[in-house]
C-alpha positions in Angstrom: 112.7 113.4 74.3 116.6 113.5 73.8 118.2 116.2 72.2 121.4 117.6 70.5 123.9 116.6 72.7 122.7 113.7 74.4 123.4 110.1 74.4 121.4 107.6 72.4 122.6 104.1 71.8 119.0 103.2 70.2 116.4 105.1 68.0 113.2 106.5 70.5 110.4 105.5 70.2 108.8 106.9 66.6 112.4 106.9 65.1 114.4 104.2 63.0 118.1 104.0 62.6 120.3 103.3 59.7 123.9 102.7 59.7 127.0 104.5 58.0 127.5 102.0 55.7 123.7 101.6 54.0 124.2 101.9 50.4 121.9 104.9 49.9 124.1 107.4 51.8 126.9 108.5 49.3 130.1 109.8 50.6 131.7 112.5 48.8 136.0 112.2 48.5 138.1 109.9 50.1 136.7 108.6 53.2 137.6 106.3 55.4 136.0 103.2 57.9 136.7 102.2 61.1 135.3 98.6 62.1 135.4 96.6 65.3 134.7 99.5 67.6 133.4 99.4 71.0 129.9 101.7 71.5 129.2 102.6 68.1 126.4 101.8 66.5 127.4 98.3 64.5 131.0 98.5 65.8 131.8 100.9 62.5 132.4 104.6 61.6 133.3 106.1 58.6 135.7 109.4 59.1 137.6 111.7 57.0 140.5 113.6 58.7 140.9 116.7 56.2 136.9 117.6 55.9 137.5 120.2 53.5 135.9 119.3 49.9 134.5 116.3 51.9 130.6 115.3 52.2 128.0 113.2 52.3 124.6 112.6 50.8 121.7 111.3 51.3 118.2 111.4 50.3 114.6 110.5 52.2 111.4 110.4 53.0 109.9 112.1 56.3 109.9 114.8 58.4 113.0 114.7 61.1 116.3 113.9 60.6 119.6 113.5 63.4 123.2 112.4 62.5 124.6 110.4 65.2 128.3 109.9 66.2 130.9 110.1 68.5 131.5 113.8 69.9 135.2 114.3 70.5 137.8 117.0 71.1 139.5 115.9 67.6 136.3 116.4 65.9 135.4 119.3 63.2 133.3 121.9 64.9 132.8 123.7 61.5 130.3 121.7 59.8 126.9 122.2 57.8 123.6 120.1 57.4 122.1 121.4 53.7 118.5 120.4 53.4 117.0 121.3 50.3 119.1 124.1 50.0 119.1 126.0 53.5 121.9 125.6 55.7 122.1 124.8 59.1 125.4 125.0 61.4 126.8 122.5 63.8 130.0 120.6 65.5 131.0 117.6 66.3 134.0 118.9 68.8 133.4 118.3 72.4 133.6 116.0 75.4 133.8 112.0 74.4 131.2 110.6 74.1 129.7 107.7 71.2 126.4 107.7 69.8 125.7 111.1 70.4 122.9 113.3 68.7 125.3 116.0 67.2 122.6 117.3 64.9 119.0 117.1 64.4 116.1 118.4 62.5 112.3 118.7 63.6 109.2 119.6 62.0 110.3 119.3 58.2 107.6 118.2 55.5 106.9 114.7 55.8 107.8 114.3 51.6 111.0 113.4 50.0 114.1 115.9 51.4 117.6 116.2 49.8 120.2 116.2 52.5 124.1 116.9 52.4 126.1 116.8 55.6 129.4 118.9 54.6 132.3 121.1 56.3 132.9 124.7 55.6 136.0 126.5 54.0 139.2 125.4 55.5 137.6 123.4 58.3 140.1 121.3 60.6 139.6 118.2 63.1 138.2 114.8 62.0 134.8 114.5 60.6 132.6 111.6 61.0 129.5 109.5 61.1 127.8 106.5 63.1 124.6 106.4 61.8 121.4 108.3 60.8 117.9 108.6 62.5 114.1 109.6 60.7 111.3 108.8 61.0 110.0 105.1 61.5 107.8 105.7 58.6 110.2 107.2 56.8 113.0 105.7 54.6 116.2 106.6 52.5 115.7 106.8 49.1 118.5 105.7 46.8 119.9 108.5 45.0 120.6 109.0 41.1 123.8 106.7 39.9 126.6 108.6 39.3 127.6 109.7 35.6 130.3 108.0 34.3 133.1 107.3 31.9 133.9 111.1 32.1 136.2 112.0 29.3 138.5 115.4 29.5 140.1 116.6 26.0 141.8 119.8 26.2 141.9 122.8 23.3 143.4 126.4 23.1 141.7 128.3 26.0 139.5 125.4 26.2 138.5 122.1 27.6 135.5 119.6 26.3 133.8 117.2 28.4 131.5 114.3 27.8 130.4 111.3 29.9 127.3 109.0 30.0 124.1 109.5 30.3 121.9 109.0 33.4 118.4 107.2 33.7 116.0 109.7 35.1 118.4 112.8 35.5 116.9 115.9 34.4 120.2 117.4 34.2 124.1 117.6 35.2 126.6 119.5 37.5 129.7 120.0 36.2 132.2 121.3 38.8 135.9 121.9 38.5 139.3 122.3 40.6 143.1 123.3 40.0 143.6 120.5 42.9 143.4 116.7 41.9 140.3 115.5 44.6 139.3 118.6 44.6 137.5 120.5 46.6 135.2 121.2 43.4 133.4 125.0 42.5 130.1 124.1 39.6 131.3 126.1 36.5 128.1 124.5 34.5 125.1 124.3 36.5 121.7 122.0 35.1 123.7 121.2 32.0 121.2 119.6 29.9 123.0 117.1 28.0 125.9 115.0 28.4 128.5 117.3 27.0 129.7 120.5 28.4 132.6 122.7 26.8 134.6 124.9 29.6 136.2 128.1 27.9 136.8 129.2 31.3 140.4 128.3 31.1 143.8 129.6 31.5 146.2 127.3 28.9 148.8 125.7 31.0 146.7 125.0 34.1 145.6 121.6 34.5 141.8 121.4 35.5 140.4 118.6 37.6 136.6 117.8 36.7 133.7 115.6 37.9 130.5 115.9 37.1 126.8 115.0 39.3 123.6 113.9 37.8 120.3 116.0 38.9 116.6 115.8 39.1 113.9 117.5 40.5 114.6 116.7 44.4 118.1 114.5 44.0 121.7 115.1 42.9 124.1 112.3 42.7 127.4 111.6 44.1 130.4 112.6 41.8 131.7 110.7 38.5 135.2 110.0 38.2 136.9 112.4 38.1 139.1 113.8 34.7 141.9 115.9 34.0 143.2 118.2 31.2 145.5 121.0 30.5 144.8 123.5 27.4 147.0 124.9 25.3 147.5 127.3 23.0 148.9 126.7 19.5 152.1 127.6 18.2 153.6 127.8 14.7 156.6 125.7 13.9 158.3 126.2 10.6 160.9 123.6 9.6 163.8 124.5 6.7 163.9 121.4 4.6 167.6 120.6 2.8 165.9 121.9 -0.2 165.6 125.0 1.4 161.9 124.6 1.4 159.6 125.2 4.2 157.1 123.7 6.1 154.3 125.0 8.5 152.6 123.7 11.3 150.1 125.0 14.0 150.9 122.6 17.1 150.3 123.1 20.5 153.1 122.8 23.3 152.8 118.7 24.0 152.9 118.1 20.0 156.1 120.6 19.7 158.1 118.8 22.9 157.6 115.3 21.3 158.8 116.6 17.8 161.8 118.2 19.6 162.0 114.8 21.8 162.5 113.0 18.5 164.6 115.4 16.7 167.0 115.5 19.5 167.3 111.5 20.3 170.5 109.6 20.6 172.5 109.3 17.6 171.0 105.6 15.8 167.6 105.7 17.3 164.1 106.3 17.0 162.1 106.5 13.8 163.3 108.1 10.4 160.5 110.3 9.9 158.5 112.4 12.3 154.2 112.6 11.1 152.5 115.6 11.4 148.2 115.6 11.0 147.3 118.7 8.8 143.7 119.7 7.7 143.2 122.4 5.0 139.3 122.9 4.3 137.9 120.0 4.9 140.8 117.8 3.6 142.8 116.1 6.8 146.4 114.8 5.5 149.3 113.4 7.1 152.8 114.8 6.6 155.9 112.7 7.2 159.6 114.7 7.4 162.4 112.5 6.7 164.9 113.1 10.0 168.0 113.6 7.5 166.6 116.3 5.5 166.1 118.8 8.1 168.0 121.7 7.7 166.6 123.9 11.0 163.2 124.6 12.8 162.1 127.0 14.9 159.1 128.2 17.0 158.1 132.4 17.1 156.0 133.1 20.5 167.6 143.8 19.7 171.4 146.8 21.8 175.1 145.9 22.4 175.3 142.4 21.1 177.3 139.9 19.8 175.5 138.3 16.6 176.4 134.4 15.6 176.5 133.7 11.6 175.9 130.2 10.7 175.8 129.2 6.8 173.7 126.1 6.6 174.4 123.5 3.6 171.7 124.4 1.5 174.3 127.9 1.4 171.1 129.9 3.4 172.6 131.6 6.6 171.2 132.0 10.4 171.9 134.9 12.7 171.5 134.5 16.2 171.8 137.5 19.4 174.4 135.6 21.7 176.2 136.7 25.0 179.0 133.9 24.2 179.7 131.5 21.5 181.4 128.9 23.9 178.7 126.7 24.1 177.8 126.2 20.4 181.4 125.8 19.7 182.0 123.3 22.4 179.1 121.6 21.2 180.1 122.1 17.6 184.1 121.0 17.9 182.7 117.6 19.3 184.0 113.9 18.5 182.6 113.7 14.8 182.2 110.5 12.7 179.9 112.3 11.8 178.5 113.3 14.7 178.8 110.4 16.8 178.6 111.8 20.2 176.2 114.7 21.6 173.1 115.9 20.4 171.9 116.0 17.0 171.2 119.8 16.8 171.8 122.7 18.9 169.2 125.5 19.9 169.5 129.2 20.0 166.4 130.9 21.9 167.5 134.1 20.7 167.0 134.4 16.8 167.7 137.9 15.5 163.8 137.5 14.4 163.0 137.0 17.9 162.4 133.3 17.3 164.0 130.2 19.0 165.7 127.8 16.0 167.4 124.4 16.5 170.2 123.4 14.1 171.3 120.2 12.7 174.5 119.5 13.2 175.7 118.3 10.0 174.2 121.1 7.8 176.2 123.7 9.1 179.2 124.7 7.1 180.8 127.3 8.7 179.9 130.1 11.4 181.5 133.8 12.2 181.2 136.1 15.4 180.3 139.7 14.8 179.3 142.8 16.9 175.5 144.1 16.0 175.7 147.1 14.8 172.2 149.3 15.2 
């Protein structure tokens, strides 16, 4: 009887063979196939050059089980066969040689077995597959479809997920990385419905997810995968020209868009900017009017040289600033009215500790004075 190592360009006797490319084996990342070779099995391989994060399931019926390829020096010699949860070690690295037995399992239970074929941590050298071998009364079982339509919105310190339900799945696997493709670590294990909120989360970091469908002896290949970054919530206060104020929690994404469109070329864009409110249980929309903006700015001494800026509405700003060159450049610009430049100009040093943009033609006058403590 042959063995690990050994040649075997047919199934013995009391074996049957299935190639790499039978729909019931489910590859795991981005993997690759190789047709029209001479002595493999079908004249195809499928191989995956950066094994790390990279897998593949299958699920059947019997009691023995070999993976058959083509043993190389190029090959990964760090790899794992999982079967029903216990892990066994083996290679794939060593003299040439196709169709080769390169791992193999005896005297299992002949009932249904769940089997993944994976490299370990930071594994190296190509990793591949010709074909698999069970028993001739045996068979591959298809395994659950994969969830999909998986949806990623991200919150403060938070990230919801949701994604379509699976016939005959008793539960999900929701896994996660920092890396698009992954490789992915579960952070909700035997989720029981199709929703799963992450509050795991570091805002600013975008997460990668997918998510597997489970059942009592099968777990399905990955859904597509979904990304999101959370963010926290800031509070922006614009100065109207009636010297009124207005309030808004919005998180970083919502604040760079009203700053995109407050600080567009001169005769562009939209008049108004909308913000979505909800007090209680009313929701409202808000609409600012571009040309009645006085200031806004966002809050997240000594020494120093303090700016004065009287604003239109005759309310005054006072800003920490090493030098005044800048805002007076940008001030003393071609005007007609303010025909060239930027529309407003942004101190990230407010006296308050806040940062404030100003529109250009509200301001009045301006002084320099030393801060006095």
């Amino acid at each position: 009887m042959a063995t690990v190592g050994d040649q075997l360009t047919a199934p013995e006797a009391g074996w049957k063979r299935y190639n790499d490319t039978d729909t019931n084996i489910c590859y795991i990342g981005s993997w690759g196939r190789m047709t029209s070779l001479n002595n493999f099995w079908n004249g195809d391989d499928h191989v995956v050059d950066a094994p790390n994060g990279k897998s593949i399931k299958l699920r059947f019926m019997g009691s023995k089980i070999r993976l058959i390829d083509q043993r190389h020096t190029n090959r990964c010699s760090s790899l794992q066969a999982i079967i029903d949860g216990t892990a066994y070690d083996f290679s794939e690295n060593g003299k040439p040689q196709c169709q080769t037995i390169v791992f193999e399992k005896l005297g299992l239970d002949n009932t249904i077995h769940m089997v993944e074929f994976t490299s370990k941590v930071q594994s190296s050298g190509d990793f591949c597959i010709d074909a698999i071998d069970i028993d001739d009364t045996g068979e591959l079982l298809p395994i659950l479809d994969d969830p999909s339509n998986l949806i990623a919105i991200a919150g403060d310190s938070q990230v919801a997920l949701s994604w379509t339900a699976v016939t005959g799945a008793t539960g999900y696997n929701v896994k996660r990385s920092t890396t698009a493709g992954g490789p992915y670590t579960t952070v909700g294990a035997n989720v029981s419905t199709n929703s799963y909120l992450d509050t795991t989360v570091t805002n600013g970091t975008t997460y990668y997810y997918v998510v597997t469908a489970v059942s009592a002896d099968s777990e399905s290949c990955n859904s597509n995968e979904a990304s999101a970054t959370p963010e926290g919530e800031n509070l922006l206060r614009i100065t109207m020209n009636d010297s009124s104020e207005r309030e808004y929690e919005v998180n970083t994404t919502e604040f760079n868009s009203f700053l995109a469109w407050f600080n567009r070329a001169i005769g562009t864009g939209t008049s108004y900017y909308s913000f979505d409110k909800t007090v209680g249980k009313q929701s409202s929309t808000e609409y600012l009017v571009f040309d009645k903006i006085i200031s806004f700015k966002t809050t997240t001494i000594d020494g120093q040289v303090v700016l004065k800026i009287i604003m239109s509405d005759s309310s005054e700003r006072e800003y920490k600033v090493s030098s005044t060159n800048d805002f007076v450049n940008w001030h003393n610009r071609t005007v007609a009215p303010c025909s060239t430049g930027t529309t407003h100009y942004e101190f990230t040093d407010g006296v308050d500790g806040s940062t404030e943009y100003l529109s250009f033609d509200k301001i009045i006058s301006f002084e320099v004075m030393p801060l006095t403590r």
